[in-house]
N, C-alpha and C positions, 0 to 999 in steps of 0.2 A: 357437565363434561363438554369438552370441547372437540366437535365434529375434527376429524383427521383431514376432512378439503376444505378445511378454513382458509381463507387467503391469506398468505402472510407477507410480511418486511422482512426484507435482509438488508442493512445501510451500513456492510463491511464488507461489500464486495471487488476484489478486485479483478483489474479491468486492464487488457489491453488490444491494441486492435489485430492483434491476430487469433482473436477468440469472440469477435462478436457475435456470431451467429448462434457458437458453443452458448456464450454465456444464457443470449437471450432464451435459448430453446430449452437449455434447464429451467429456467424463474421458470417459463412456462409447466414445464412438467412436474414442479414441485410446486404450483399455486403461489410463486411469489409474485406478488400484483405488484410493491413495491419495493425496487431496486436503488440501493446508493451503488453507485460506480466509481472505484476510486483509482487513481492514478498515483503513483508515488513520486515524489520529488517535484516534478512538473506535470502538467496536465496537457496533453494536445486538444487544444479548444474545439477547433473544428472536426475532430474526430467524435468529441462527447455529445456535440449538437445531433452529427450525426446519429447514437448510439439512443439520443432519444426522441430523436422522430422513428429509427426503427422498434424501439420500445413499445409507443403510441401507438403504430398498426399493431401491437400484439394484443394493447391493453395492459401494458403495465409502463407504470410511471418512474419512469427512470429519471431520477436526483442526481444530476451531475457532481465526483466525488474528486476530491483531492486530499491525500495523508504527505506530511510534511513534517519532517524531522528540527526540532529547535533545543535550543540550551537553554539553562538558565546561569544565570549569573554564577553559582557555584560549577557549573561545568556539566552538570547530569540532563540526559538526554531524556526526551519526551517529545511525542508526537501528536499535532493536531490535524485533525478530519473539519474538512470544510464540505456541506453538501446544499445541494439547492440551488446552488447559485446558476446564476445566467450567465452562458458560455460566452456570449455576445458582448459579455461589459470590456470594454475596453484598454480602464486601468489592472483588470484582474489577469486579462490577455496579459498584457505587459508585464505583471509579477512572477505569474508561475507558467505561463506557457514557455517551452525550450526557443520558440522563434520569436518572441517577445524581445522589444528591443535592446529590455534592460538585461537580458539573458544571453543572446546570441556567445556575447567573448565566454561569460561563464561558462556556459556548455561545450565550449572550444575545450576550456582547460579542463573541463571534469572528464572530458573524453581523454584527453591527453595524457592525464596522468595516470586513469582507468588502466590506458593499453601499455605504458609504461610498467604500470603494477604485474599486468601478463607476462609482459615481454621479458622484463628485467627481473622479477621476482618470482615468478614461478616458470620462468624459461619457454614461454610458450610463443607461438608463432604464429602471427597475427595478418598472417601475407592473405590477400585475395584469391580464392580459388572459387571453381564454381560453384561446389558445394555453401561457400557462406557469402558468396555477391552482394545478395539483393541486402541481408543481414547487414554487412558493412554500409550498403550505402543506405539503408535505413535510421541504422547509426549518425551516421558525417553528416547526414542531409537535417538532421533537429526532426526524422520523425517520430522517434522514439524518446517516450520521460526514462524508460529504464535502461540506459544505457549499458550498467555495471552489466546486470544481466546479460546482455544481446548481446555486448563485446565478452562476454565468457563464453555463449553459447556460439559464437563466430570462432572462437578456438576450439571448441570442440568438433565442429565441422572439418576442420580442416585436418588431412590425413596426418601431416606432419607431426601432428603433437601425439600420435598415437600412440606413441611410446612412454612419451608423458606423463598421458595422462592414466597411466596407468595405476600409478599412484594410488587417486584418487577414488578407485574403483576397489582397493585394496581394503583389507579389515584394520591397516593402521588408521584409514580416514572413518574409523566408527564413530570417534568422540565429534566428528562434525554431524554425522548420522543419528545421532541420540535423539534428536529433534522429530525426526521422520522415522526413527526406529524400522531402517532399512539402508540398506545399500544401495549406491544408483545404479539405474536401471538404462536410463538409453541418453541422450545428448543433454535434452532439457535436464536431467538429475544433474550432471556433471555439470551446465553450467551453472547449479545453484551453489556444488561445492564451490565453483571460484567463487562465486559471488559472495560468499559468505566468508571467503577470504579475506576477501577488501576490509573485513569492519575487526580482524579479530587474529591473533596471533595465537589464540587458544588451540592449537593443532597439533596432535599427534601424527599430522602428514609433514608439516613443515615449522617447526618450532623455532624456526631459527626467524620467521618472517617479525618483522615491526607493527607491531598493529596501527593501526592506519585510523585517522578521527574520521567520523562518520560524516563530518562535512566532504569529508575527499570523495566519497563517493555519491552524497547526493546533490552537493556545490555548498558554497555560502552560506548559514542558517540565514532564513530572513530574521524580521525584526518580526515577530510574535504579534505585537500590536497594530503594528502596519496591517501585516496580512488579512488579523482579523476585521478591521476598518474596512478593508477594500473587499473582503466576501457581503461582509453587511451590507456594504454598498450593493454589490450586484445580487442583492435579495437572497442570499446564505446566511447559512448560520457556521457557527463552526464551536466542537466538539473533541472535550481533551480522550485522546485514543487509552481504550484496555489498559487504566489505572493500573489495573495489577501485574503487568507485564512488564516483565527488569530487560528492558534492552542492550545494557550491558553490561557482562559481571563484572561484579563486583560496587556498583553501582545499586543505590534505593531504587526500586520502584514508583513512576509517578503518582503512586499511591501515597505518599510516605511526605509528597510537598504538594499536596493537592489542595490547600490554601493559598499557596502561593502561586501555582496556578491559577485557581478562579479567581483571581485580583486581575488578573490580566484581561479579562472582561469576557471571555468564552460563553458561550451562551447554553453549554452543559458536558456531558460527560456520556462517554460507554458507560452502560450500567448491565448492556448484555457485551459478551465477549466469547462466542460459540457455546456460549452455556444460558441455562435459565437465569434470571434476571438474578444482579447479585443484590440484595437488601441492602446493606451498608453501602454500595452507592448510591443506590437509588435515594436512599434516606439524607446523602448530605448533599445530592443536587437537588432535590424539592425542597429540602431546608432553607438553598439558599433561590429559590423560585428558578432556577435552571431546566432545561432539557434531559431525560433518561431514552436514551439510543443506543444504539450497537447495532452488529450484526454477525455474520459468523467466519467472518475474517477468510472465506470461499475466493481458491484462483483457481478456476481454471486451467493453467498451466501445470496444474502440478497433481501428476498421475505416477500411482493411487493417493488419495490424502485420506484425512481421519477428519475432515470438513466436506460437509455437505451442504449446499446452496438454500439458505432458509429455515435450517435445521441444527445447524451448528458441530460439533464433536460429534462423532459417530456414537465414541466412546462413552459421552452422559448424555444425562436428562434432554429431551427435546426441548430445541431452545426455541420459544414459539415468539413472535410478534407481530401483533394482530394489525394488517394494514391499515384498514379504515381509522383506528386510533391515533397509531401513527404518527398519520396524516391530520389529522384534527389537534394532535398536541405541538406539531409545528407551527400549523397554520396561526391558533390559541396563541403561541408562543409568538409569533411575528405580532399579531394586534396588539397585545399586552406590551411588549417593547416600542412600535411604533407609535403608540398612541400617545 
């Protein structure tokens, strides 16, 4: 049997900086020794350095994370986790960082069109007040990878949309609620309903909207192979995200092209996904000498959730991963490929 203060991994954490202290003081209260932190879209590098030197004084080793939305040639969405790497590397700065040189115009236009999406499509009012300041200019200034987010939760701050957003607090916005199986509750809920705007016209609040390709709200896909060259480079690995999770209806599962995935040279796969480890993945990533990771897909942001830090679904089986292994099937995993 396995002691209940085992030390665990969580390497599906997400992460951003207005929740460091939150995040770290959980791992600690729930024994996770080892933390992936991930960042969505872009990563702010000098923020994640930070995130693990203050890890370091805790005692827990924090795996700089990055999750990253890509296509395939037929069109269906899949997302890869990059963890490990080193915040410092210079070409990976330049990839996925929002201040990165190859990025800066990008993040121009993914804001741009973000607050158009507000402005123009869901009528909302995006003017500076003092209530959302520091937010806006959190936004404009590239400190922020989740822009979509922060520029919805900047309209929710702001009095004017109050009427608005009334909407969205209503029992027609359930069918966006089916996910959280609640209603929202204070600004952060309400900016997840925009945010989930942006990707999906599937709404019983505004059916009339376009659904919008997932590029427009995280930028560009990169080029898959590039990215994962340039984490390799800066001593990461990188990891095709929660196989079993359909990101967009009506679309397969990355489950469903997960050959054609590992051809692209990923060095493995979720095999946990806030549940206990799944078998069949596990089974066709050591098939092919890959990586089995995950973690319990835990933000911070988002209160109450049915994810717990380390632990996975409230709702199943305790999703356990044993640090110390972990960490020895990556390290394993670096030799083996380096050698």
């Amino acid at each position: 049997m396995r002691a209940k203060e085992a030390e665990r991994a969580d390497l599906h954490v997400h992460y951003d900086t207005l929740h460091n202290g939150q995040l770290l003081q959980t791992a600690t209260q729930n024994r996770v020794v080892v933390l992936g932190a991930l960042q969505r879209g872009m990563v702010q590098m000098d923020k994640m350095a930070e995130l693990v030197e203050q890890g370091e004084a805790l005692g827990i080793t924090v795996l700089p994370g990055a999750e990253i939305f890509f296509k395939t040639p037929a069109g269906y969405h899949f997302e890869l986790i990059a963890l490990g790497f080193d915040p410092q590397n210079p070409r990976l700065h330049d990839l996925i960082d929002p201040r990165g040189n190859s990025n800066l115009s990008m993040t121009r236009e993914k804001v741009a069109f973000q607050s158009r999406f507000l402005q123009q499509q869901l009528g909302l009012d995006l003017s500076p007040v003092p209530q959302n300041q520091a937010i806006l200019d959190k936004v404009h200034s590239g400190e922020t990878a989740e822009t979509a987010y922060y520029l919805s939760l900047a309209a929710t701050l702001n009095p004017a949309n109050e009427k608005t957003l009334e909407q969205y607090t209503s029992e027609r916005s359930g069918k966006i609620w089916q996910h959280y199986q609640r209603r929202p509750q204070d600004q952060g809920d309400l900016a997840r309903v925009l945010y989930w705007l942006h990707f999906s016209a599937d709404s019983a609040v505004r059916p009339d909207l376009k659904a919008e390709s997932t590029y427009r709200v995280w930028g560009d896909p990169l080029d898959p192979r590039k990215f994962i060259e340039v984490v390799r480079e800066a001593n990461g690995v990188v990891v095709i995200a929660h196989p079993h999770f359909q990101h967009v209806n009506g679309e397969p599962p990355p489950y469903k092209f997960l050959p054609e995935l590992l051809q692209l040279g990923v060095d493995g796969l979720e095999g946990y996904y806030a549940t206990p480890l799944q078998a069949d993945l596990a089974k066709i990533a050591k098939e092919a000498g890959k990586l089995v990771l995950g973690g319990s897909g835990y933000d911070p942001s988002y209160h109450p959730s049915n994810r717990k830090l380390g632990f996975g679904d409230i709702n199943t089986r305790d999703m356990f991963i044993p640090a110390r292994e972990v960490l020895e099937q990556i390290e394993e995993y670096h030799a083996k490929t380096l050698a």
